[in-house]
Each structure stands twice: as C-alpha cells, then as structure tokens.
C-alpha positions as CSV (number, residue, x, y, z in Angstrom):
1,X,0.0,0.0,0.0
2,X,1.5,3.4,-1.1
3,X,0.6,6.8,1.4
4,X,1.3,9.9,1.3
5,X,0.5,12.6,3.4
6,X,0.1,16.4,2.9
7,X,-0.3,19.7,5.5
8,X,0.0,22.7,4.7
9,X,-2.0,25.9,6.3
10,X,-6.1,25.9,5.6
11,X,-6.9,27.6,1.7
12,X,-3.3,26.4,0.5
13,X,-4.9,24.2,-1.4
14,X,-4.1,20.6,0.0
15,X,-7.8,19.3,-0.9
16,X,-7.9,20.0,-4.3
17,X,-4.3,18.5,-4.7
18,X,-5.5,15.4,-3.4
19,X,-8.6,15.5,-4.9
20,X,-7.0,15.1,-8.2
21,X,-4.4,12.4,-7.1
22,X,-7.4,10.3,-6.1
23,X,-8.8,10.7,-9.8
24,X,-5.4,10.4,-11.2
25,X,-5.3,6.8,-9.3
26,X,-9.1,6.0,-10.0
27,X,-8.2,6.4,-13.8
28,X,-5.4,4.2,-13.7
29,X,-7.8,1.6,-12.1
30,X,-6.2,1.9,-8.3
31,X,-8.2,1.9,-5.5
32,X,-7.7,4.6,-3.3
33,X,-8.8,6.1,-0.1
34,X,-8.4,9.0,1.8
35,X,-8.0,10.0,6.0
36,X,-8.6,13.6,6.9
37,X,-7.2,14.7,10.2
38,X,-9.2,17.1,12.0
39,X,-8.7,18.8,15.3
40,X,-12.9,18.7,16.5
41,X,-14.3,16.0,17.8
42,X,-16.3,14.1,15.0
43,X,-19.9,13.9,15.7
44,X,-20.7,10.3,16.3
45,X,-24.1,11.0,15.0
46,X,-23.2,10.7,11.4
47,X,-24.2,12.6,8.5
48,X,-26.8,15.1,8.4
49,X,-30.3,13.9,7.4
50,X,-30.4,15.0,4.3
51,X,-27.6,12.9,3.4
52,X,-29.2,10.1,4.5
53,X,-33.0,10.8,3.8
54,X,-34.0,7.2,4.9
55,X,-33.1,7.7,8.4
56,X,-33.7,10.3,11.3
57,X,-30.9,12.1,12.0
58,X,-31.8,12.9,16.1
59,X,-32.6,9.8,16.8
60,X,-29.3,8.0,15.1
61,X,-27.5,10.8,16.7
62,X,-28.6,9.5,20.2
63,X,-28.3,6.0,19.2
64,X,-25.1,5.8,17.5
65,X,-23.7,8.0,20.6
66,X,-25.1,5.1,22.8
67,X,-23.9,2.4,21.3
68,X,-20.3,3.8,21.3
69,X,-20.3,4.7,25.0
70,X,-21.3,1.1,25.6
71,X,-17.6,0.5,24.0
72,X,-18.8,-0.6,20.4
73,X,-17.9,0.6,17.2
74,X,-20.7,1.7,15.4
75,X,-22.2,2.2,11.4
76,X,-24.8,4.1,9.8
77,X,-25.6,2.5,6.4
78,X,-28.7,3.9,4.0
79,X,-29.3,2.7,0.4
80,X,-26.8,5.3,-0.8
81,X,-24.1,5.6,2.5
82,X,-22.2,3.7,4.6
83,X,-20.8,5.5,7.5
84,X,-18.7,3.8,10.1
85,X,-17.1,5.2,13.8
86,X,-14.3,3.8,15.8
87,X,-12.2,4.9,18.5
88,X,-8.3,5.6,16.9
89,X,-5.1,4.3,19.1
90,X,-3.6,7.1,21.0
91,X,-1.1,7.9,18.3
92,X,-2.4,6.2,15.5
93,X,-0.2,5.4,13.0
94,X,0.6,3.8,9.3
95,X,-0.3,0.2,10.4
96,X,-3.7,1.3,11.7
97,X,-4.5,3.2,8.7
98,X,-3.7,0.2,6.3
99,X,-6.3,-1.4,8.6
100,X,-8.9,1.1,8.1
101,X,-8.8,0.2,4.2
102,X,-7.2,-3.2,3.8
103,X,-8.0,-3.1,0.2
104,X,-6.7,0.2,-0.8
105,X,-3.6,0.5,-3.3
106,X,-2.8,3.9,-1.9
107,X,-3.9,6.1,0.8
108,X,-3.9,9.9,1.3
109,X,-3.9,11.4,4.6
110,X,-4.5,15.3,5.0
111,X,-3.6,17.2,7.9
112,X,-1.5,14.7,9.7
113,X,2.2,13.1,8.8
114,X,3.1,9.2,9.3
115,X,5.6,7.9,9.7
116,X,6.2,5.1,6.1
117,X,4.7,7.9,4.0
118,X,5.9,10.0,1.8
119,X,6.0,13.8,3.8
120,X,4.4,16.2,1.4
121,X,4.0,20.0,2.1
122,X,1.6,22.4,0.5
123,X,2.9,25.7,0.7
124,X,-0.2,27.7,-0.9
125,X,0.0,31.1,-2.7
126,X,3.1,32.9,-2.8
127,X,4.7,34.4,0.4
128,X,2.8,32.3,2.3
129,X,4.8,31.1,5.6
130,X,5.3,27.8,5.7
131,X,3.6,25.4,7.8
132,X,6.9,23.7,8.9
133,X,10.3,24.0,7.8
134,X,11.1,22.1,4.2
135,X,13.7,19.9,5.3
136,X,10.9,18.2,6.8
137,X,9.7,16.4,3.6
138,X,10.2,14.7,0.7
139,X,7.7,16.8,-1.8
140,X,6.2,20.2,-1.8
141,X,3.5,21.6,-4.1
142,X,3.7,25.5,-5.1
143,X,4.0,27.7,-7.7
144,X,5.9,30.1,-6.2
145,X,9.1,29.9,-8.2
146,X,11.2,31.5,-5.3
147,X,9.8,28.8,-2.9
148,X,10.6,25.9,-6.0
149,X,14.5,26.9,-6.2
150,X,14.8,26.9,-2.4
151,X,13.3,23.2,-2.4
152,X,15.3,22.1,-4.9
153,X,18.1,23.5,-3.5
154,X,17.6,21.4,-0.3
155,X,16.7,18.0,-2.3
156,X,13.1,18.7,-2.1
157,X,11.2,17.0,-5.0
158,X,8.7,20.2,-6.4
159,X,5.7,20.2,-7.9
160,X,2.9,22.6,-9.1
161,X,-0.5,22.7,-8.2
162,X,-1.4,20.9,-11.3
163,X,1.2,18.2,-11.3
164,X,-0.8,15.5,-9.6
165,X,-0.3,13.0,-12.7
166,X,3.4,13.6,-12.2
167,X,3.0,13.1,-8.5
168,X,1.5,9.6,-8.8
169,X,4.0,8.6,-11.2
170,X,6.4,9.3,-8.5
171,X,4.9,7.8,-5.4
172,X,1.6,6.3,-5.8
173,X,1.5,4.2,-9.1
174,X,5.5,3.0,-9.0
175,X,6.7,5.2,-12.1
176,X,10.3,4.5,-12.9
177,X,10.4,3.1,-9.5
178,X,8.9,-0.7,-11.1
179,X,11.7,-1.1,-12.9
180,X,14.8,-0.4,-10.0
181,X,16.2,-2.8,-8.8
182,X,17.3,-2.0,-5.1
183,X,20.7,-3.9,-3.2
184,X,21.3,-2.9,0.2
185,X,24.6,-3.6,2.2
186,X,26.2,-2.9,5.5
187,X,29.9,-3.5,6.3
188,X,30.1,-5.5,3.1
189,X,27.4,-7.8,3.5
190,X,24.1,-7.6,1.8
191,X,20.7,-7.1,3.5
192,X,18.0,-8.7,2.0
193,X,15.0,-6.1,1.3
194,X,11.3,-6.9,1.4
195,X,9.0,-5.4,-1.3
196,X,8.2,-2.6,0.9
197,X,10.9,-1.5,2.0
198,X,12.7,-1.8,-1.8
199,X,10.2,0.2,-3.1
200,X,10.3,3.4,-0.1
201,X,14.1,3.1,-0.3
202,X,14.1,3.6,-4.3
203,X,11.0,6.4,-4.2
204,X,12.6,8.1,-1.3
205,X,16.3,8.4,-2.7
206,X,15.2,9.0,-6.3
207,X,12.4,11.5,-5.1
208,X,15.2,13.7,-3.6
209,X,17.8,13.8,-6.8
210,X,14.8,14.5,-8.6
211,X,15.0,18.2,-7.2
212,X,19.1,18.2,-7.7
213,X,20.1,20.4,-11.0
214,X,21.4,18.3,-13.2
215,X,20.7,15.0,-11.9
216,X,19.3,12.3,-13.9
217,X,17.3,10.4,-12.0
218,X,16.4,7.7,-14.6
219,X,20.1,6.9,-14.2
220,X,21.6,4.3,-11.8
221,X,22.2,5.3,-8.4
222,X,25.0,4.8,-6.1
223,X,24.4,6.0,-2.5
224,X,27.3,4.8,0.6
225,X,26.9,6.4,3.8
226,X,30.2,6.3,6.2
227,X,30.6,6.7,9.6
228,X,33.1,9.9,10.4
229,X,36.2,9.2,11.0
C-alpha cells in the first residue's frame, strides 16, 4: 500500500491537490482512499439527514452515541451511505490506517504526517509562511518559483499545483520506480529487502535527486553512507 501525506495551512490548497491524485489513481484503475485529520471531535451521529433521507438524523444521533459509550464501534448505512465510527489508538499510525482500508492501493492522509509515507507539504499562494520548515519532507507543491528553487536547492522534490499526474507517477503508481532494482549492504554484507521496504528506499532516494540540478534520475544510483572518521 503506497501513502502519502500532505499539511499545509487551511486555503493552501491541500484538498484539491489530493482530490485530483485520487482521480489520477481512480483512472489508472487503483483503489484509493483517503484519512482527513481534523482537530474537533467528530460527531458520532453521522451525517446530516439529508444525506441520508432514509433515516432520522436525532434519533441516530442518540443512538449511535449510545452504542459507542457502551464501548462498540458503530455504522450508519442507507441505500446510498455507509458510515462507520471507531475509536483511533492514542497515536495512531501507518499500520492502523492500512487497517482502516485493507483493500486500498494507496492512501492519502491530510492534515497529519506518518511515519512510512511519503511527507508532502503544500505551501499555498506565494509568500505564504510555511507550515513547517522544508527539510521536513520529501515533496512540496507551489508555484511560487522562489519557494521551488529553495526546495530544490535542499533536495526537495517540487511540484505545481497541477502536477498530480506527475506526482503519482512518482509515489503512488510506481513510475520509474517498477523497474529499479534495489541492493542494500552494511559492512560488506548484503541485507536482503522486502518489497516494501525496496520500493520506499528507491522512491525516497530517487524523489530527492529528482529536485538536484542536473541529476538524472532515470540513471543508476550509487548511495554509501560512512561513519566519520
């Protein structure tokens, strides 16, 4: 399962971004599925009644609220909707979000960063202070050209706002990254790599020469990290 996950401030434009890597994926034939972080407590009632015009919003308000405090997880489901409520882990992380959607080729998360995805920050219209500092992430999306050269300059992969196709080539439909072929060794001995971790090494290293000048990152790629003497 491929994730990525985007912040950025609110009107910067992270929704439509990843509204149109979900129909990037969808027309590729991936399944995807999205997680939206929000700081309010979600209303355990469910939709509102006109989304669901088979059922009576109060009362599965009051029930659905009863049914969790009783320490159950709960679902509304009409004809048209299928809404379900758990409790998340304190500190929820990648492995319970594969959980939530076991079938999903990718997932998206807004408004929260875990740890196995790829860290993507949308920096919104130009001059815009960033949310957190760029050496925090693998990927930003802006169009400010000032904001692109100081990414690149710190081996931040860049994209514009409507580069989504080029984004999912990168890291949620394999790219150039299905046809790598990944060795690992330490002190001279090789590690053997499952498909997981094969693939996050190659989109990770390749993701950052991608915002080198100059850098071809088609090519093959060397990378040997020392201890200092």
């Amino acid at each position: 399962m491929r994730m990525a996950s985007f912040i950025g401030w609110s009107g910067s434009g992270k929704t439509g971004f990843i509204e149109a890597c979900l129909r990037e994926l969808h027309g590729r034939g991936l399944a995807a599925a999205v997680v939206k972080r929000t700081h309010h407590a979600v209303d355990a009632g469910g939709p509102a009644k006109e989304t669901i015009p088979s059922m009576d919003a109060g009362r599965n308000r009051k029930d659905t609220s009863r049914f969790m405090d009783a320490g159950a997880d709960a679902a509304l489901v009409s004809d048209e909707t299928a809404v379900a409520y758990r409790r998340p882990p304190e500190g929820w992380d990648r492995a319970w979000v594969e959980e939530l959607f076991p079938g999903a080729d990718a997932v998206l998360l807004e408004g929260r960063v875990v740890a196995g995805s790829v860290a993507v920050l949308v920096a919104g219209p130009a001059g815009t202070e960033l949310k957190r500092p760029l050496r925090e992430f693998e990927a930003v999306v802006s169009d400010d050209p000032a904001l692109a050269e100081r990414a690149a300059d710190d081996g931040v992969a860049v994209y514009g706002p409507g580069e989504a196709a080029r984004f999912v080539d990168a890291y949620l439909a394999g790219g150039i990254m299905d046809r790598r072929d990944v060795t690992l060794e330490v002190n001279g001995m090789q590690v053997p790599l499952n498909a997981f971790v094969e693939e996050t090494v190659a989109n990770v290293v390749a993701g950052l020469l991608k915002g080198l000048k100059g850098v071809d990152p088609d090519g093959d790629i060397t990378l040997r990290v020392s201890r200092k003497r």
